[in-house]
N, CA, C and O of each residue as an XYZ file, in Angstrom:
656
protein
N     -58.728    108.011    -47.991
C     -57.604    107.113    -47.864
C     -57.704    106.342    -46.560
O     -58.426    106.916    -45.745
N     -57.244    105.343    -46.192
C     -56.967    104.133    -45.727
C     -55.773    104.190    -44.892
O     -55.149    103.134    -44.785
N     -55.295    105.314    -44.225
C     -53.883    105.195    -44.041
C     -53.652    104.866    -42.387
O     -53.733    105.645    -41.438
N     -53.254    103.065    -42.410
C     -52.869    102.520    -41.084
C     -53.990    101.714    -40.195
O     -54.011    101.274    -39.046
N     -55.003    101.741    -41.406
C     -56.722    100.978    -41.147
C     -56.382     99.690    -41.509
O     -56.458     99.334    -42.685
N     -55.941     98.803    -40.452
C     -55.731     97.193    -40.171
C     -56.623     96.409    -40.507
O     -56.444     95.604    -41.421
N     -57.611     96.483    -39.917
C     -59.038     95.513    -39.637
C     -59.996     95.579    -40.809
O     -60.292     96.684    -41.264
N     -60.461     94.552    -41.288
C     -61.582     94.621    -42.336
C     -63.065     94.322    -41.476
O     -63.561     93.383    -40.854
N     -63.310     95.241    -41.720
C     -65.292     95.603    -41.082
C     -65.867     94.738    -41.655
O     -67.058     94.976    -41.453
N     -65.746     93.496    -42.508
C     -66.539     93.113    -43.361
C     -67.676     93.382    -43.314
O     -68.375     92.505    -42.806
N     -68.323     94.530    -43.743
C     -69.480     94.881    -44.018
C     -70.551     94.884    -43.220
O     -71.692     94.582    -43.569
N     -70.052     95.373    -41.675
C     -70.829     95.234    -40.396
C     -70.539     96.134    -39.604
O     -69.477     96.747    -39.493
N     -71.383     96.219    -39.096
C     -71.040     97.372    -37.363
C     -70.333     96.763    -36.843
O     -70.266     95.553    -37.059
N     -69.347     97.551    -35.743
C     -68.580     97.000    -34.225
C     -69.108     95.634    -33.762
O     -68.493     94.578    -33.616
N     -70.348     95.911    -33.575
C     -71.376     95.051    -32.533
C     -71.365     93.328    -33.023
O     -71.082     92.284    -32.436
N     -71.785     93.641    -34.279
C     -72.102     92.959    -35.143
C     -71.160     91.957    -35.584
O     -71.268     90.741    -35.745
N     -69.718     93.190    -35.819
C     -68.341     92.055    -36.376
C     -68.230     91.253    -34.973
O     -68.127     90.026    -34.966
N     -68.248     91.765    -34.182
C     -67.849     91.189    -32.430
C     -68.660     89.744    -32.226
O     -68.180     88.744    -31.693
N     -69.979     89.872    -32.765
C     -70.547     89.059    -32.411
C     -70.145     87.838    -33.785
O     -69.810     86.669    -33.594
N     -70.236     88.239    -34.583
C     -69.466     86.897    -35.997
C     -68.661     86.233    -35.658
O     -68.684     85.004    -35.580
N     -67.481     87.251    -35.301
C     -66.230     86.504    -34.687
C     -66.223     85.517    -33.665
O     -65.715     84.398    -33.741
N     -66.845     86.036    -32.672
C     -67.188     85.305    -31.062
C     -67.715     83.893    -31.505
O     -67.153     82.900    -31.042
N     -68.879     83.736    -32.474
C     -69.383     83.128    -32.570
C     -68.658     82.031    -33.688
O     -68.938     80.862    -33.420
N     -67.960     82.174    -34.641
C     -67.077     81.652    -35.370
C     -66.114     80.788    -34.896
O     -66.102     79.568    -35.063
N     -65.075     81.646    -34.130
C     -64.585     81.723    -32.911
C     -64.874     80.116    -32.067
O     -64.114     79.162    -31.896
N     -66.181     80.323    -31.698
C     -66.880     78.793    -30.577
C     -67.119     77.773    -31.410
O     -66.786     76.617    -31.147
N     -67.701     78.117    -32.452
C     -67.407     76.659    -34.022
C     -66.369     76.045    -34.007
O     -66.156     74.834    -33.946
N     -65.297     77.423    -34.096
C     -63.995     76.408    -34.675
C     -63.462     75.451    -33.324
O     -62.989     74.328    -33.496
N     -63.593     75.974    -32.189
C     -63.138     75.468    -31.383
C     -63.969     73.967    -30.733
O     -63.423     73.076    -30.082
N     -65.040     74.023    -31.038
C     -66.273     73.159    -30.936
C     -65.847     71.938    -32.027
O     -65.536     70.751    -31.920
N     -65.978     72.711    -32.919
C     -66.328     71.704    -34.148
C     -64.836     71.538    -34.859
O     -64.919     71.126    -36.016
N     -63.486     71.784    -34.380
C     -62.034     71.863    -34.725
C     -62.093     72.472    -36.384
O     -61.154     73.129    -36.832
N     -63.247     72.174    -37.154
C     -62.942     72.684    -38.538
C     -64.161     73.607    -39.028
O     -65.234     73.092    -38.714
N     -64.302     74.847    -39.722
C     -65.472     75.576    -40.532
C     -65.025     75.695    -41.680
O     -63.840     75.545    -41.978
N     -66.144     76.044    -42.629
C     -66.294     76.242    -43.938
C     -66.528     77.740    -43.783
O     -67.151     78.233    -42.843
N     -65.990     78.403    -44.761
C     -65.839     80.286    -44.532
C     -65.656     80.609    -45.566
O     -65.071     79.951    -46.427
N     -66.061     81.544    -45.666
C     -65.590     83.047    -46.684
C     -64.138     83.179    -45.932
O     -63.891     82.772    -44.796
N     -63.097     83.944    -46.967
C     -61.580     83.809    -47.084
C     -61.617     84.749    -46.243
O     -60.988     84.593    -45.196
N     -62.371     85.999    -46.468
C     -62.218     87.388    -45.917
C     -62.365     86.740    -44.558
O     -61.467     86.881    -43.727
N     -63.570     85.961    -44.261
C     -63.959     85.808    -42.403
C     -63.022     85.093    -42.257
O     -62.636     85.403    -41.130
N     -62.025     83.928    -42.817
C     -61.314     83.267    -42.014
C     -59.718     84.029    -41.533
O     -59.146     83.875    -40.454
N     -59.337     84.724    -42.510
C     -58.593     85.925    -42.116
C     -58.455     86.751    -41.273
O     -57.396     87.163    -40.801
N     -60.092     87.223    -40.879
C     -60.134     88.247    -39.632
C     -60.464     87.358    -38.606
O     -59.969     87.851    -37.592
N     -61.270     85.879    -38.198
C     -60.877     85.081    -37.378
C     -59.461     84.776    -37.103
O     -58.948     84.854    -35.986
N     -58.974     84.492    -37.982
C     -57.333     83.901    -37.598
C     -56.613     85.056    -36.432
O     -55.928     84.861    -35.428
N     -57.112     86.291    -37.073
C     -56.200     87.163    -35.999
C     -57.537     87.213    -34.565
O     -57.255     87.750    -33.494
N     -58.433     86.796    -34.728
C     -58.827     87.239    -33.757
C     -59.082     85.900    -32.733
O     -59.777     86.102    -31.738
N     -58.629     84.784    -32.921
C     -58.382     83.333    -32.181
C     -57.378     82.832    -31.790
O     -57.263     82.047    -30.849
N     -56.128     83.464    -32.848
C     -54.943     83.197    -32.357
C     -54.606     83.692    -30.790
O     -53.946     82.956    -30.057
N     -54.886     84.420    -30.530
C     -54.353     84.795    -29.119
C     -55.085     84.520    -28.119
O     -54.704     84.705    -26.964
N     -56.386     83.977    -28.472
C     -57.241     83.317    -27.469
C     -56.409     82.000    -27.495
O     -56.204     81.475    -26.401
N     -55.956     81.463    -28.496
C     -55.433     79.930    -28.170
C     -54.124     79.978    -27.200
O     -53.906     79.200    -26.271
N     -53.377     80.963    -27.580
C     -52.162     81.495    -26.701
C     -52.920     81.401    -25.329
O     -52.734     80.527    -24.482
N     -53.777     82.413    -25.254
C     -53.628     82.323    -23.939
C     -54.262     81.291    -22.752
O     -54.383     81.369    -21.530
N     -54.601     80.280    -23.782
C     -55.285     78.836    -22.962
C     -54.552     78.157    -22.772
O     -54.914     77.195    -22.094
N     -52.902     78.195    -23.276
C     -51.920     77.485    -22.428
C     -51.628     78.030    -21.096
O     -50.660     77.569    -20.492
N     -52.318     78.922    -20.580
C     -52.175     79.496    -19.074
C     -53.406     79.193    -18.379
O     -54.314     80.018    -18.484
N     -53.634     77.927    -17.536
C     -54.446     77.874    -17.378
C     -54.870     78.329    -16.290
O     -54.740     77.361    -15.540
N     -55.327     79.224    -15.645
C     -55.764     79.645    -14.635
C     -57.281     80.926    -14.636
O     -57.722     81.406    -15.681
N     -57.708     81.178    -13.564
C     -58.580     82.590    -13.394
C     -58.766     83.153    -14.386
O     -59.697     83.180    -15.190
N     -57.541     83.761    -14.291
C     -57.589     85.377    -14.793
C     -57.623     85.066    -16.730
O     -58.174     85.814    -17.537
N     -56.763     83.588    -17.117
C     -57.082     83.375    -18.799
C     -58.630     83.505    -19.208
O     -59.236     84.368    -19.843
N     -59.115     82.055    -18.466
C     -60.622     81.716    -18.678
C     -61.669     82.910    -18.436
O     -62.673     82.954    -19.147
N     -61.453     83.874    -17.450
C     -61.775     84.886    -17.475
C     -61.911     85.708    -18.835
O     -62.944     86.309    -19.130
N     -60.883     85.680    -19.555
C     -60.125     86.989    -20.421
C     -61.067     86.459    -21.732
O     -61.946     87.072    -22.339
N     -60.485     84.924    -21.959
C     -61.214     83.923    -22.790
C     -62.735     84.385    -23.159
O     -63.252     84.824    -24.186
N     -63.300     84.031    -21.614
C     -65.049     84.149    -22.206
C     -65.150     85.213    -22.469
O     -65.821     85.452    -23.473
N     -64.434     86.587    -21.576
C     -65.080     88.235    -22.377
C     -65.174     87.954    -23.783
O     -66.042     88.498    -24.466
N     -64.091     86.895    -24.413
C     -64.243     87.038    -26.099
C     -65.701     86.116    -26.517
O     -66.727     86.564    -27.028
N     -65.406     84.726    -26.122
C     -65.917     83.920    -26.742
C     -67.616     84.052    -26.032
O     -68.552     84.022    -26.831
N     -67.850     84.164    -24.847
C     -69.413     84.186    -24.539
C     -70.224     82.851    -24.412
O     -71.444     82.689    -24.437
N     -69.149     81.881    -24.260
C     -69.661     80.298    -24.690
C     -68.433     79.614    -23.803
O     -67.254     79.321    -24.000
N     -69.589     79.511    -22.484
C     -69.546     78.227    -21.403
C     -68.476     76.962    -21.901
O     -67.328     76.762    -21.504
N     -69.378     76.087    -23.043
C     -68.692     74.790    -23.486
C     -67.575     75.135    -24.250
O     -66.582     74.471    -23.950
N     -67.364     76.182    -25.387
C     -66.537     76.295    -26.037
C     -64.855     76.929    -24.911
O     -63.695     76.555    -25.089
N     -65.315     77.830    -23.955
C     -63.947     77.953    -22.858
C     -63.521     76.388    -22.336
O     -62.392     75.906    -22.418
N     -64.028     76.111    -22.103
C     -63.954     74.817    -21.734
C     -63.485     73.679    -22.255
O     -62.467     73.092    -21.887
N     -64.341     73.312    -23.251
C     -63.264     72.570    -24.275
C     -61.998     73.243    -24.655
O     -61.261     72.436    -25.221
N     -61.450     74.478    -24.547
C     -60.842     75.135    -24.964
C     -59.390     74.813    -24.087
O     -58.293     74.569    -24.589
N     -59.717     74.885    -22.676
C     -58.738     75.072    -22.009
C     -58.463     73.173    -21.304
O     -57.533     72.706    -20.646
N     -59.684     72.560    -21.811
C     -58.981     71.254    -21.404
C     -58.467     69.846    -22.880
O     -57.840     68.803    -22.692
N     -59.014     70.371    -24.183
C     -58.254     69.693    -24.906
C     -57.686     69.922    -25.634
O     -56.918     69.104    -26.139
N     -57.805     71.211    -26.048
C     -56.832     72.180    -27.429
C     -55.646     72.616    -26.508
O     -54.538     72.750    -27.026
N     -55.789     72.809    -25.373
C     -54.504     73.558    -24.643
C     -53.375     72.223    -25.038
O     -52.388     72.228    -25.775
N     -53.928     71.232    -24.295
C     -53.378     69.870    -24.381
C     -52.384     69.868    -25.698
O     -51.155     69.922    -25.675
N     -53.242     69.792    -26.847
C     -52.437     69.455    -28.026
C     -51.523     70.900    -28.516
O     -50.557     70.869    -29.277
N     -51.959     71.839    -28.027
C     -51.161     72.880    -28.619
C     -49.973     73.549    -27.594
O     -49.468     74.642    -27.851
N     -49.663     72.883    -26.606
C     -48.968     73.009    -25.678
C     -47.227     73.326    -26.187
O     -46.458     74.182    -25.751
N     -47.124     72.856    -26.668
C     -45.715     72.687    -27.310
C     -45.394     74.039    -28.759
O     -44.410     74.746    -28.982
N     -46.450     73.935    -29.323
C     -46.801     74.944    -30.267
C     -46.070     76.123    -30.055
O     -45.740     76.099    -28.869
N     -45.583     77.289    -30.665
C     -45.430     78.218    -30.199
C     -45.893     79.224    -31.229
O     -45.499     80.385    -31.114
N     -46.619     78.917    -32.130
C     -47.591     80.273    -32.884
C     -48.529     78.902    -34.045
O     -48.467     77.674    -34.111
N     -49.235     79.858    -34.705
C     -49.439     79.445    -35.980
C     -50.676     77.900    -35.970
O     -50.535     76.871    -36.631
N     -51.927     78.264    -34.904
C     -52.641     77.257    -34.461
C     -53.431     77.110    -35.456
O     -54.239     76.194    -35.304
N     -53.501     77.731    -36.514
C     -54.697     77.791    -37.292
C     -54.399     77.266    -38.747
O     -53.194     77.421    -38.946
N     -54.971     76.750    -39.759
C     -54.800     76.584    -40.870
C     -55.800     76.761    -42.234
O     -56.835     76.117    -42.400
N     -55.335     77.636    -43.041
C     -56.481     78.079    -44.146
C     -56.667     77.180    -45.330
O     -55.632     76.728    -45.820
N     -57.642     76.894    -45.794
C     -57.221     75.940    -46.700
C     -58.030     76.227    -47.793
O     -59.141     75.981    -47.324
N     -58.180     76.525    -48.749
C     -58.710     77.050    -50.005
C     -59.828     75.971    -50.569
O     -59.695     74.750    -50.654
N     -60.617     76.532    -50.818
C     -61.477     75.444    -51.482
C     -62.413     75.903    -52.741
O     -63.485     75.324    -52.921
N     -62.085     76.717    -53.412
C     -62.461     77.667    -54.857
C     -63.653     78.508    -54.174
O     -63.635     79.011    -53.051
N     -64.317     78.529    -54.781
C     -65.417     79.777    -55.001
C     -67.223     79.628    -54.846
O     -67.541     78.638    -55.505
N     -68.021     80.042    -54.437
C     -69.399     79.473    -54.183
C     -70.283     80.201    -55.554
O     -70.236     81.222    -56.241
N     -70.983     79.113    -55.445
C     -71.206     79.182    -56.470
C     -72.710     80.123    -56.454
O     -73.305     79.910    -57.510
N     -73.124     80.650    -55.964
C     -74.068     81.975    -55.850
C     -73.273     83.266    -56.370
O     -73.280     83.853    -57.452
N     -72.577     83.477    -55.155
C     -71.722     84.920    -55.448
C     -70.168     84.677    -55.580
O     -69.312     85.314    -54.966
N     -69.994     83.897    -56.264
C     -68.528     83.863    -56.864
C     -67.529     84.144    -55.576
O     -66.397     84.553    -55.831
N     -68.021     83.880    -53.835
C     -67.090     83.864    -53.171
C     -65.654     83.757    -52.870
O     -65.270     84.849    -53.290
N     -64.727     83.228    -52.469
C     -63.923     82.345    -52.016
C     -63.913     82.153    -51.025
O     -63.686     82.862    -50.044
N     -64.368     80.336    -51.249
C     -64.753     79.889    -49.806
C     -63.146     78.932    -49.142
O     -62.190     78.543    -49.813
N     -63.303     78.840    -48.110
C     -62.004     77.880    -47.250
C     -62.494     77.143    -46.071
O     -63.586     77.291    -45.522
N     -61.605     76.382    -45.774
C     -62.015     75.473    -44.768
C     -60.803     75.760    -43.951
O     -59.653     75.375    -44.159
N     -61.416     76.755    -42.658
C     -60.376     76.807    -41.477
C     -60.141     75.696    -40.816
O     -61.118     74.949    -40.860
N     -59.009     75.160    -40.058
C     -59.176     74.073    -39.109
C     -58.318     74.155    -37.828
O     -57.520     75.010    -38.213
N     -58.036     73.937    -36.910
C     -56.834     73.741    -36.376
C     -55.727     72.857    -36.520
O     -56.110     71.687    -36.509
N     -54.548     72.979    -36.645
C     -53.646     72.616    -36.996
C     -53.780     71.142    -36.216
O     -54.280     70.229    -36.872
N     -53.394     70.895    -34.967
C     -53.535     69.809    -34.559
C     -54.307     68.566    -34.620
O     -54.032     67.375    -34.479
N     -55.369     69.246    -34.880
C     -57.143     68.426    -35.398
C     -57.007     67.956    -36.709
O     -57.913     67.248    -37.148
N     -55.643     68.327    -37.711
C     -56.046     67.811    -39.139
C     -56.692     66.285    -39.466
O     -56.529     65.309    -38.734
N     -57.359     66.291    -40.557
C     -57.490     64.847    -41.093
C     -57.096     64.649    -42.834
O     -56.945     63.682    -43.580
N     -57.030     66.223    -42.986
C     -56.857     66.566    -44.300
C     -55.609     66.303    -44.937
O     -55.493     66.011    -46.127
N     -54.637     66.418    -44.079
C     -53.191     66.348    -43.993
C     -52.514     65.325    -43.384
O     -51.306     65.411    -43.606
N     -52.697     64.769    -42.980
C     -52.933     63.624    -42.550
C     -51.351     62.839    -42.052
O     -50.485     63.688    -41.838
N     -50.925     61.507    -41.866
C     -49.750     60.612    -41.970
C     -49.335     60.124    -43.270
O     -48.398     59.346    -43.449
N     -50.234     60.722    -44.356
C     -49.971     60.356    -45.512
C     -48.989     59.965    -46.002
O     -48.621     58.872    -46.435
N     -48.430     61.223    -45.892
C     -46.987     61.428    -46.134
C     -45.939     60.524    -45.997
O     -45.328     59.858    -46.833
N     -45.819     60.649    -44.457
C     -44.733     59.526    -43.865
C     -45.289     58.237    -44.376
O     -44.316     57.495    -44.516
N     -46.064     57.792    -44.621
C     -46.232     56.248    -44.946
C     -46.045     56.407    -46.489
O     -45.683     55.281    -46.829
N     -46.080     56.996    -47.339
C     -45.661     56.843    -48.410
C     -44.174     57.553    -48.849
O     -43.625     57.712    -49.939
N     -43.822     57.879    -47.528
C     -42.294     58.135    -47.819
C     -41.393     56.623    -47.514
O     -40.415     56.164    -48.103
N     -42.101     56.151    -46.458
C     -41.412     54.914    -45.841
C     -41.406     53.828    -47.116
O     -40.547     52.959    -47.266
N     -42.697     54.093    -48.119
C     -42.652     52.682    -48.657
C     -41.530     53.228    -49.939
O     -41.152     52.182    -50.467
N     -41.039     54.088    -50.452
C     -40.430     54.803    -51.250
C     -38.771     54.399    -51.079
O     -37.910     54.168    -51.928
N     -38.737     54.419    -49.817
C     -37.480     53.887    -48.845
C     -36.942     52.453    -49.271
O     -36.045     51.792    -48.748
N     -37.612     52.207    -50.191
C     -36.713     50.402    -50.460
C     -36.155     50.515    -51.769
O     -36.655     51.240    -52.630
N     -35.000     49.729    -51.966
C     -33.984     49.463    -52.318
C     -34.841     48.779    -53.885
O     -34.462     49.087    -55.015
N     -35.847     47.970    -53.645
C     -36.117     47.130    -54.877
C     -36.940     47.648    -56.148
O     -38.125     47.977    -56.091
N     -36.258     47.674    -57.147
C     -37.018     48.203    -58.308
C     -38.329     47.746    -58.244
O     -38.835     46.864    -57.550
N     -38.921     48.691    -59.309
C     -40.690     48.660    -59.219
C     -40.927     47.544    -59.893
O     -41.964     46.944    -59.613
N     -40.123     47.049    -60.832
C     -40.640     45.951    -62.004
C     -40.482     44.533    -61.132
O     -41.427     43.769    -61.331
N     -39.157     43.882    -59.920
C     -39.298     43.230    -59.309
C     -40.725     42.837    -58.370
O     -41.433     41.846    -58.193
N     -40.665     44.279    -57.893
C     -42.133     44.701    -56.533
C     -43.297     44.030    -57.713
O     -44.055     43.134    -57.343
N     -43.334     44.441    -58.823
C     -44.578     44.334    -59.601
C     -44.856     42.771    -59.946
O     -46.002     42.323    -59.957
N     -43.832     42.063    -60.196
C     -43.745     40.378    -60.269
C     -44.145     40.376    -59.428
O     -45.375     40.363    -59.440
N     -43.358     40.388    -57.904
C     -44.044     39.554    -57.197
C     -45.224     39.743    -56.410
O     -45.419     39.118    -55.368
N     -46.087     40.662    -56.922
C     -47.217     41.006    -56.685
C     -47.954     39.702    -57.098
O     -48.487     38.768    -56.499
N     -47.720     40.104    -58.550
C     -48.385     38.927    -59.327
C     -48.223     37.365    -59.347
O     -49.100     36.613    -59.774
N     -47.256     37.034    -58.945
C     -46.857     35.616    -57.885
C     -47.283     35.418    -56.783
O     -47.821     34.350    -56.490
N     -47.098     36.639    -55.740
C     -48.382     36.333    -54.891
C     -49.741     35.903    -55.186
O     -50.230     34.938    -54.598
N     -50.712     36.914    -56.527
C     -51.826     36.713    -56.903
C     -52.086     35.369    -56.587
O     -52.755     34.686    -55.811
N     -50.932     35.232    -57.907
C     -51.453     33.499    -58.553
C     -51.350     32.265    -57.780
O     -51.914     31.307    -58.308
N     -50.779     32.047    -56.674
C     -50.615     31.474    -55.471
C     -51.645     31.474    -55.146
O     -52.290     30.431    -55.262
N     -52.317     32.779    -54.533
C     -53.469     32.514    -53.904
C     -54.759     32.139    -54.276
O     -55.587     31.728    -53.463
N     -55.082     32.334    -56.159
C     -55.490     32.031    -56.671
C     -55.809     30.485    -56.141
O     -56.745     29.978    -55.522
N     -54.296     29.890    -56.813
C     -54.071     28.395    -56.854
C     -54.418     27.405    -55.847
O     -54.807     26.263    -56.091
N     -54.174     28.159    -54.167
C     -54.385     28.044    -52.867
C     -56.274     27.997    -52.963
O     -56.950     26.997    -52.721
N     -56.781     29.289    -53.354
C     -58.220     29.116    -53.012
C     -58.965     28.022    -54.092
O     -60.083     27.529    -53.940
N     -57.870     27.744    -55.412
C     -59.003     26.272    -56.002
C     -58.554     25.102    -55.568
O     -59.358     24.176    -55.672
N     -57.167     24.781    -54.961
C     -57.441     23.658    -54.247
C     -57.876     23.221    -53.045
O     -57.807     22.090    -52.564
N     -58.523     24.639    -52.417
C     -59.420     24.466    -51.379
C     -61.036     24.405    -51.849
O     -61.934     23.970    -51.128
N     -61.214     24.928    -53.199
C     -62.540     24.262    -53.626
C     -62.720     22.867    -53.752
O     -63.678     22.232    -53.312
N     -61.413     22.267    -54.590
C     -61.409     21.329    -55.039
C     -61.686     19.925    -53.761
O     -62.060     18.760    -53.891
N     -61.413     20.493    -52.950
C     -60.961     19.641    -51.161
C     -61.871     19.364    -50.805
O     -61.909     18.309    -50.173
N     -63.369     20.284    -51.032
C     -64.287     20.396    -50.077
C     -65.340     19.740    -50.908
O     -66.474     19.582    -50.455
């Protein structure tokens, strides 16, 4: 039995998970987004979240605490001068999982971790197609004068053939 066993070993020694993570870990922070197995982005999530916490403190003793995890010069670094930046305000929840079905070798489930702030996936979409939603004028009006515009410009570009 299993009783109060938190952590998934995924199928590795101590040494071994330490070093996946670490190294996962400096990707995501490097590269703001990875492609993963569900299981690794899970046991990353808990094991980055509190490295990101603690890069809103910027001093010694964080960057210190930081590299014991991460082991990567550029990745502390970028860490504590542009992710702190955007996640400053934040107060949990830096990470985001995002499903992307299954690989097609071993029937995985694969995801695309990212940081929340870094999205492109998620984008302003939204708000700009909420804003245009926001008007008053039926669709069948909007849709005329689409097509009145067209034909205008149509009309506009042959009597500028016709001119020349």
């Amino acid at each position: 039995m299993r009783h109060g066993k938190k952590i998934n070993h995924l199928g590795r020694t101590a040494q071994h998970r330490q070093a996946l993570l670490s190294n996962m870990a400096s990707s995501l922070i490097l590269s703001k987004r990875i492609t993963t197995t569900l299981a690794k982005a899970k046991a990353l999530k808990k094991y980055v979240e509190p490295l990101l916490t603690r890069s809103k403190d910027d001093s010694t003793h964080s960057r210190r605490l930081v590299f014991s995890y991460l082991q990567n010069k550029e990745s502390v670094d970028q860490l504590f001068t542009d992710v702190a930046v955007k996640i400053a305000n934040r107060p949990g929840g830096y990470t985001r999982i995002i499903r992307v079905g299954t690989r097609l070798g071993d029937n995985a489930e694969m995801c695309i971790m990212e940081l929340v702030d870094y999205n492109t996936i998620y984008g302003n979409k939204t708000n700009t197609t909420a804003a245009k939603n926001k008007t008053r004028r039926s669709k069948k009006s909007a849709s005329t004068a689409s097509v009145v515009d067209s034909t205008t410009d149509i009309i506009s570009t042959e009597e500028q053939s016709k001119s020349e």
